[in-house]
C-alpha positions as CSV (number, residue, x, y, z in Angstrom):
1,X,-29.2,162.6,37.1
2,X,-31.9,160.8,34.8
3,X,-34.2,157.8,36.6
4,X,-33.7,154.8,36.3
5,X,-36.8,154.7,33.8
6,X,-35.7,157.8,32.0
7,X,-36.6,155.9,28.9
8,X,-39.1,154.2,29.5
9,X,-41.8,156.6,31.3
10,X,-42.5,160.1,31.0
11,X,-43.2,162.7,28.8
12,X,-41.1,162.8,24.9
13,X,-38.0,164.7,25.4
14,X,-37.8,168.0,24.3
15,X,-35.3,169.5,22.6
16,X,-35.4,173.5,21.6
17,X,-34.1,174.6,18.7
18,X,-31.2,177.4,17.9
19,X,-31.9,180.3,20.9
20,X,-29.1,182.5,20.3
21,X,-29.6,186.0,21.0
22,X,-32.9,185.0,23.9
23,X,-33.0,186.4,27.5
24,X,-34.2,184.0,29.8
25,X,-34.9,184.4,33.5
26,X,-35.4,181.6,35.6
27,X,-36.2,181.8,39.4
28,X,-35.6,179.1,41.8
29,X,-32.6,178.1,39.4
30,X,-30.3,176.8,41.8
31,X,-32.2,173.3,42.3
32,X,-34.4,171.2,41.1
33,X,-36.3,171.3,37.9
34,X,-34.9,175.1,37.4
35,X,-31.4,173.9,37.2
36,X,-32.8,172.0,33.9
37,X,-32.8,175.7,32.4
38,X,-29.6,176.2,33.5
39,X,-28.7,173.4,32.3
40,X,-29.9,173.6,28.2
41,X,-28.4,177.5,29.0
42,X,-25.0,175.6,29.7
43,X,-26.0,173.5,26.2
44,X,-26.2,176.1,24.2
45,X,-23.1,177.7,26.0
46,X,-21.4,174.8,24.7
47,X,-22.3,175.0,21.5
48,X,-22.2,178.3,20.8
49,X,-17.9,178.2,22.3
50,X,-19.2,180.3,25.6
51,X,-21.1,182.3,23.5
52,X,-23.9,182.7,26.0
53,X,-23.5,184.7,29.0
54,X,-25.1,183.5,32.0
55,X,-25.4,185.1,35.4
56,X,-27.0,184.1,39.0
57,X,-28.5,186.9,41.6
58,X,-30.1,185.7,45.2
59,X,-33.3,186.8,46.2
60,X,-35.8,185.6,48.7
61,X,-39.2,185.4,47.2
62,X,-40.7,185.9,50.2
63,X,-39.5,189.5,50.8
64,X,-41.2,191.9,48.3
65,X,-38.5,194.6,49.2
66,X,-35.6,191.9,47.9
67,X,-38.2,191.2,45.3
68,X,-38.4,195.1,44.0
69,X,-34.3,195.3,44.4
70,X,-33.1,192.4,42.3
71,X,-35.9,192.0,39.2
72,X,-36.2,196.3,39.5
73,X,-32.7,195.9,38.7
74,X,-32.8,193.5,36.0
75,X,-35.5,195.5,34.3
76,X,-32.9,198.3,34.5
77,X,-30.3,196.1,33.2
78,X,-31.7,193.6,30.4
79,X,-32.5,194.9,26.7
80,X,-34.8,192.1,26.2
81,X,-36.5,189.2,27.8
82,X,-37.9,186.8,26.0
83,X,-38.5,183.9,28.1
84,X,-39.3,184.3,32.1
85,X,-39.7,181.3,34.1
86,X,-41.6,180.9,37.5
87,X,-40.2,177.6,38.9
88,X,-39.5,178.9,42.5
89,X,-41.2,177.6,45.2
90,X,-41.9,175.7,48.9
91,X,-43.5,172.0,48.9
92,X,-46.6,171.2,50.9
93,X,-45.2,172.2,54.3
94,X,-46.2,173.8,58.0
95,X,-48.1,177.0,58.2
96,X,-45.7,179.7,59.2
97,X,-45.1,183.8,58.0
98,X,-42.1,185.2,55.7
99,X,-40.7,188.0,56.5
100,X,-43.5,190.2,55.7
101,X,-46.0,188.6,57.7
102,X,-47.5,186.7,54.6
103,X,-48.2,182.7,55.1
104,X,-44.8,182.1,53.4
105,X,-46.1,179.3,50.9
106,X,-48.9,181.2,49.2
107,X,-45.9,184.1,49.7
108,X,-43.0,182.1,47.7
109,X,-44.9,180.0,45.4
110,X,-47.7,182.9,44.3
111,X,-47.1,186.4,45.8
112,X,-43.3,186.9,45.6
113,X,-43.5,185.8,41.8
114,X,-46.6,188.1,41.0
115,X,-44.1,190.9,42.2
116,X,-41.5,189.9,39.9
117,X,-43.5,189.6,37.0
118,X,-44.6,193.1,37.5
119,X,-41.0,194.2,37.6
120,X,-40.0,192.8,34.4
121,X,-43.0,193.2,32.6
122,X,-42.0,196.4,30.9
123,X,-39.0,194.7,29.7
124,X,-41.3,191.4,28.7
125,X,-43.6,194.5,26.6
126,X,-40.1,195.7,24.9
127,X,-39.0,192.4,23.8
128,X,-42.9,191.9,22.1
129,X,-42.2,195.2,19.9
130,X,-39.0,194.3,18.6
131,X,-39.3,193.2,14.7
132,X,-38.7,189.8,13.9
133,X,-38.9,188.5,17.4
134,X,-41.3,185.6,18.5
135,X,-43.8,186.1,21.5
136,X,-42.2,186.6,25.0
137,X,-43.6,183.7,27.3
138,X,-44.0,183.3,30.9
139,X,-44.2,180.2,32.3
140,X,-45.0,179.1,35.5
141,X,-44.4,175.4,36.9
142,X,-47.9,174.7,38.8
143,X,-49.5,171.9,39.9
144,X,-52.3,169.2,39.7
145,X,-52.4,170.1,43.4
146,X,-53.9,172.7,42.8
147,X,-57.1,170.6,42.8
148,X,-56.2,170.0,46.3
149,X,-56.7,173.7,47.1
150,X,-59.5,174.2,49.9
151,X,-62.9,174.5,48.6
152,X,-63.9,177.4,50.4
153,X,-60.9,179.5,49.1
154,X,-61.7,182.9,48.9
155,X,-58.5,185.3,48.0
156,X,-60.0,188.1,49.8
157,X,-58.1,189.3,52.8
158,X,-54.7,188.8,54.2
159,X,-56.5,187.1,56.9
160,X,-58.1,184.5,55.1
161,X,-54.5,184.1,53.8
162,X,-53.0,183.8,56.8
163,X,-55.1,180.6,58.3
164,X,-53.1,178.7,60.8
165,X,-56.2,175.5,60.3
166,X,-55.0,174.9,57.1
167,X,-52.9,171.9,56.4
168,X,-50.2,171.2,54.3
169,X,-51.6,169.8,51.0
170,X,-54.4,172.8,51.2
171,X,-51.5,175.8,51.1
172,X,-49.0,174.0,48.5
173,X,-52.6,173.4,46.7
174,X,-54.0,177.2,47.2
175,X,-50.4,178.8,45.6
176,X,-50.6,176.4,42.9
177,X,-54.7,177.3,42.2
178,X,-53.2,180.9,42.6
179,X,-50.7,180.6,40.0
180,X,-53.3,179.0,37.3
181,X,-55.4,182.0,38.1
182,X,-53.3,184.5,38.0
183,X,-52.0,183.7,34.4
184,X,-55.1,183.5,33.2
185,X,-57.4,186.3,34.5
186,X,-54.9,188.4,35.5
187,X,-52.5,188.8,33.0
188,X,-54.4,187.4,30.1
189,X,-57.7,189.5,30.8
190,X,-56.6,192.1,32.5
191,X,-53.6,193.0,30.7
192,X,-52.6,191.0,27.4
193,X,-56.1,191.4,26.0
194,X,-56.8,195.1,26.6
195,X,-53.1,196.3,25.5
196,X,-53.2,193.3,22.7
197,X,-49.9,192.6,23.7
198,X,-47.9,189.6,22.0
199,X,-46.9,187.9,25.4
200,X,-47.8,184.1,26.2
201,X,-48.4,182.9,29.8
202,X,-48.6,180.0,30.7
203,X,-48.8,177.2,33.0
204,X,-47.5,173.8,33.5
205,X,-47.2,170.7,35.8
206,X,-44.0,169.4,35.6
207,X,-45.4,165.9,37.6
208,X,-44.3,164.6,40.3
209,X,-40.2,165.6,40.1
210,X,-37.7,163.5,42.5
211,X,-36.0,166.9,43.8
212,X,-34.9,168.0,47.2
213,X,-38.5,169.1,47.1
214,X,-39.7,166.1,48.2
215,X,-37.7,165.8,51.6
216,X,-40.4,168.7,52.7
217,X,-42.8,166.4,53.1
218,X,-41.2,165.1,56.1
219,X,-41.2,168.6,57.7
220,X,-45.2,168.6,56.5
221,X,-46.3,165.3,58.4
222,X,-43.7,164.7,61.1
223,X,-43.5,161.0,61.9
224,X,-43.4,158.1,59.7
225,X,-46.5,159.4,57.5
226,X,-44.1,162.0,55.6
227,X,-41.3,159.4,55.6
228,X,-43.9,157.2,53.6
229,X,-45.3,160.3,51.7
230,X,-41.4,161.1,50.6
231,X,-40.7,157.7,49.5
232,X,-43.4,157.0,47.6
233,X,-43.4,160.1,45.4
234,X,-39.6,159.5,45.0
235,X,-40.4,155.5,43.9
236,X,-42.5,156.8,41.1
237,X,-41.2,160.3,40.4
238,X,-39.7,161.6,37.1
239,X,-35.8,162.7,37.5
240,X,-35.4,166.6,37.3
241,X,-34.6,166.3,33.2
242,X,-38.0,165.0,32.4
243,X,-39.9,167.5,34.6
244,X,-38.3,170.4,32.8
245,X,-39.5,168.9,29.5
246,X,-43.4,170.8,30.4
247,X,-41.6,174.3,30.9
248,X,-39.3,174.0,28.0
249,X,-42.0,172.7,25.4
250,X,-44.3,176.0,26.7
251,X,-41.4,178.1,26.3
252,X,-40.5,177.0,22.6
253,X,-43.2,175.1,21.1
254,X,-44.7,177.1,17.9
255,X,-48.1,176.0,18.2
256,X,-48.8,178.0,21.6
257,X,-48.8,180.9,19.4
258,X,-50.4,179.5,16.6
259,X,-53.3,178.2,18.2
260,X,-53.7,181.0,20.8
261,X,-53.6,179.2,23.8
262,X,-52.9,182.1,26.0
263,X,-53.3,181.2,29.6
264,X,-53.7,177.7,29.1
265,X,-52.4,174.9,31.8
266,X,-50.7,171.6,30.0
267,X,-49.7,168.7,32.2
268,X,-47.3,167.4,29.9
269,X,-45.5,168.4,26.8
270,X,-48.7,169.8,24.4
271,X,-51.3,168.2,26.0
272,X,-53.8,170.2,28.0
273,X,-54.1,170.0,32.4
274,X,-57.2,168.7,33.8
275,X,-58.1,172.0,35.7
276,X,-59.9,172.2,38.5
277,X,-63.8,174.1,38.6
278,X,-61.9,177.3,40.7
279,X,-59.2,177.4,37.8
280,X,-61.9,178.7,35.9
281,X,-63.4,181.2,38.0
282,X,-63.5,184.5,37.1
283,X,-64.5,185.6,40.3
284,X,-62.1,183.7,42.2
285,X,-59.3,185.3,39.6
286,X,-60.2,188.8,40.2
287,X,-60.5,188.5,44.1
288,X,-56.6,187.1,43.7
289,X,-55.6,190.0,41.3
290,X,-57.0,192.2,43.7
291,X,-55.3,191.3,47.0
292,X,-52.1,190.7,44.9
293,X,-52.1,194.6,44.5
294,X,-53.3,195.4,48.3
295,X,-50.4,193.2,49.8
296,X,-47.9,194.9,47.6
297,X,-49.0,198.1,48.1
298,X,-49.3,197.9,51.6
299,X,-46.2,196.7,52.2
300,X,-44.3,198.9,50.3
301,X,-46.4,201.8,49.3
302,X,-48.7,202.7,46.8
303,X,-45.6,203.5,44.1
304,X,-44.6,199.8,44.4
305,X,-46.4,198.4,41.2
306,X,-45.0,199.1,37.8
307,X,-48.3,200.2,36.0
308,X,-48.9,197.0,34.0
309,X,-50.9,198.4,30.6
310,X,-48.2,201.4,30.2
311,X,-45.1,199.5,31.2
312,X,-42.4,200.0,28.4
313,X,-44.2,202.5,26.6
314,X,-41.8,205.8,26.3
């Protein structure tokens, strides 16, 4: 449903051109501002007479064995993906463990998508080699939370993940910060640039999005201050359409590719995030990279990661 000031505030509405024929994956499609992609998918499936096929598959982000069994299987089962979408994810909220013993924010928002991403980046590499096909992109709705992430963040150790004395805003703002960093030294540096593979991550905030999201904040700051938190986001929120407009402009818009912005973070249809000084630290990104592969591996073995610079490659 569009806000009441749809027209009158927010960012231009985007509009992608003709996409038959793309592969898109969305997670967290079932609400909020993922349900917008479902939602220009059910578009074009209008326009194209039910010519595009769309299918749904549960998973629980914040089990890395669910993770490996649904987007293993989709690598398996997809001939191309061009467009993969990380819009899943918990609100500032409690501290409390997923089901593998992970602080479940930094778990959903950062570590469960990681995982996914690995799974399906062989298929991502595929798409890039076919002729005539424009960049893969992955795009992932952050935050300007993530300036909100604690200072002394580190990345280093399960334990320092796992900090009961952290608040609410500080984990929603470390998995956001996580998700910047990620894209940027992880997959740009340390994969995209030494295979000089045609694949375009990105990130986006979407702003602040009236979704179910923002009943959490109750459950964040019991009492009458997240009552006044939810309702005040909600007074000046953009409806669920208008929040997709960020993902759906880095998804489409020519100029990512044409201006090389690879790993770059845009607040708003085409114009650039103010970043915070740990979304550009090197350091910071390779202490995340690095823990992202030790949680994975120990929870599932060393076999668990698809090897990203020789994914695809027969």
């Amino acid at each position: 449903m569009q806000s009441a000031l749809h027209k009158v505030v927010g960012p231009e509405e985007v509009q992608p051109q003709n996409l038959s024929g793309r592969v898109a994956v969305v997670t967290g499609g079932a609400l909020g501002i993922g349900y917008e992609g479902d939602a220009a998918i059910e578009e074009i499936k209008r326009q194209t007479k039910g010519g595009a096929d769309i299918d749904w598959k549960e998973c629980d982000l914040g089990n890395l064995a669910e993770v490996r069994s649904v987007f293993g299987g989709l690598r398996e089962s997809l001939e191309r993906l061009d467009y993969l979408v990380l819009s899943a994810g918990i609100n500032a909220n409690q501290y409390a463990l997923d089901h593998d013993g992970i602080e479940r924010i930094f778990a959903v928002n950062y570590l469960g998508q990681y995982y996914a991403v690995n799974q399906l980046w062989a298929t991502l590499r595929k798409t890039s080699l076919m002729p005539g096909v424009t960049s893969p992109r992955v795009v992932a709705v952050s935050s300007a939370m993530h300036q909100h992430a604690p200072s002394d963040v580190k990345f280093s150790s399960l334990e320092d993940i796992n900090n009961p004395e952290l608040g609410p805003a500080d984990l929603y703002g470390r998995s956001k910060l996580a998700q910047i960093l990620f894209l940027r030294f992880g997959l740009v540096e340390r994969v995209i640039k030494p295979t000089s593979d045609s694949i375009y991550p990105l990130a986006v905030h979407p702003g602040t999005v009236n979704t179910a999201m923002q009943e959490q904040w109750k459950d964040a700051y019991p009492g009458i201050t997240g009552q006044l938190i939810s309702a005040a986001v909600k007074t000046v929120g953009r409806d669920p359409e208008q929040g997709s407009y960020s993902t759906l402009w880095a998804l489409t818009a020519p100029e990512v590719e044409e201006e090389n912005q690879n790993g770059a973070y845009f607040s708003d249809p085409g114009k650039r995030g103010r970043e915070s000084s740990q979304a550009s630290d090197e350091r910071l990104g390779a202490q995340l990279w690095e823990l992202g592969e030790k949680l994975v591996k120990e929870k599932l073995g060393d076999d668990a990661l698809e090897d990203w610079r020789n994914a695809g490659v027969a």
